[in-house]
N, C-alpha and C positions, 0 to 999 in steps of 0.2 A: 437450555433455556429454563425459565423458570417451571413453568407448565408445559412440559410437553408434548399432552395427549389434546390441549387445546386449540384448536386451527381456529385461526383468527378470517376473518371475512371482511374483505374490502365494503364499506357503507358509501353509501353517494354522500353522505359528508366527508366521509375520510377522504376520498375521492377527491371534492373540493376541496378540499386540506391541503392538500400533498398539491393541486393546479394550480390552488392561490399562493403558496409557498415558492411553486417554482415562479410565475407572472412575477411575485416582490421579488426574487434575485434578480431576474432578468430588468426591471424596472431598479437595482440597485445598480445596476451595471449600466444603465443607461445614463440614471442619474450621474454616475460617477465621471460621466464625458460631458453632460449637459454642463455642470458646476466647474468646468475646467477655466472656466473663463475668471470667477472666482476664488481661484487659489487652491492650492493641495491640502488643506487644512478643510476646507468646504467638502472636495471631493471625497476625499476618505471618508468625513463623517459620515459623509451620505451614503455611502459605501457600506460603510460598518455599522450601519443603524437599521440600513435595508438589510444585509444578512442575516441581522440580530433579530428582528421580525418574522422573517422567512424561518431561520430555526426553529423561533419558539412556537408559528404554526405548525410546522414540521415536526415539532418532539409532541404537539397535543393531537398527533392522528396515531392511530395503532400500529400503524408503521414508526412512526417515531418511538411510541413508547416498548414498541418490542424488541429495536433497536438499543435504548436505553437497559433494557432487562438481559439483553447480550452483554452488553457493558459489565453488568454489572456481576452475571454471572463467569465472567470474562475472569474480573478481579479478582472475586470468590476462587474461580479451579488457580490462579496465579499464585494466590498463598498456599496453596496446600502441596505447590514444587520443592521436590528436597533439590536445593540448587549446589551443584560440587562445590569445595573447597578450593581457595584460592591455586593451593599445590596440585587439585588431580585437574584444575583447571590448565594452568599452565603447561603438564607434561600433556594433555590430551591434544593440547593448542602445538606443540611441539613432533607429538605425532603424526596430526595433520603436515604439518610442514614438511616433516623427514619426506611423507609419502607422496605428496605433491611433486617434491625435488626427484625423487625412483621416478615417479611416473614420469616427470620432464624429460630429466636422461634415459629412459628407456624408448618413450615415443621419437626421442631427439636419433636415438642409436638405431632405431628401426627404418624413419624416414631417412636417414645418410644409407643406410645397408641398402635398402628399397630403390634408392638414386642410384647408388653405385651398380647396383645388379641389372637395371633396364637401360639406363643410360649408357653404362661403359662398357658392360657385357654382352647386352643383348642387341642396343641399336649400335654402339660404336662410336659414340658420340662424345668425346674427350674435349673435357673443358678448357 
């Protein structure tokens, strides 16, 4: 995060922040069955007007904006990835495969061995 030796501290605003945010989804969602009667064009707007609401109280409490600063420091450590090249990408993606396929057929060779040795040897039970 940006700062952080900072601990942030829930305020009884921010508190109502984050209450009256969740009541407008919930009042978006309501709305969104009341306006049914109205047409789909009615309900989504109401929908997506009430979310849009709820958000932007939500991003103005310090929960919101510390969230926002995640984000952002999100993107920042994202650029500074040396990401492989197309080719060690492909041969690694290939590797995985090879080992996936050993492990298949060996789990596959162990479960048949494991059948065969209690089923036909030990209880006697021929399929």
């Amino acid at each position: 995060m940006a700062n952080p030796q900072v601990q942030t501290v829930n305020t009884t605003s921010d508190k109502v922040k984050l209450a009256g945010s969740a009541v407008i989804v919930i009042l978006a969602l309501v709305a969104y069955y009341v306006l049914g009667k109205q047409g789909p064009l009615f309900q989504w707007l109401g929908l997506l007007v009430g979310l849009a609401i709820a958000v932007v109280i939500f991003l103005t409490s310090e929960s919101g904006k510390s969230l926002v600063a995640f984000g952002q420091d999100s993107v920042r450590e994202m650029k500074k990835v040396v990401w492989p090249a197309r080719s060690e990408a492909t041969q690694m993606t290939l590797y995985v495969f090879g080992f996936v396929f050993v492990m298949a057929l060996f789990l596959w060779l162990t479960d048949k061995t494991l059948e065969w040795f209690f089923y036909d040897l030990i209880l006697g039970w021929k399929k």
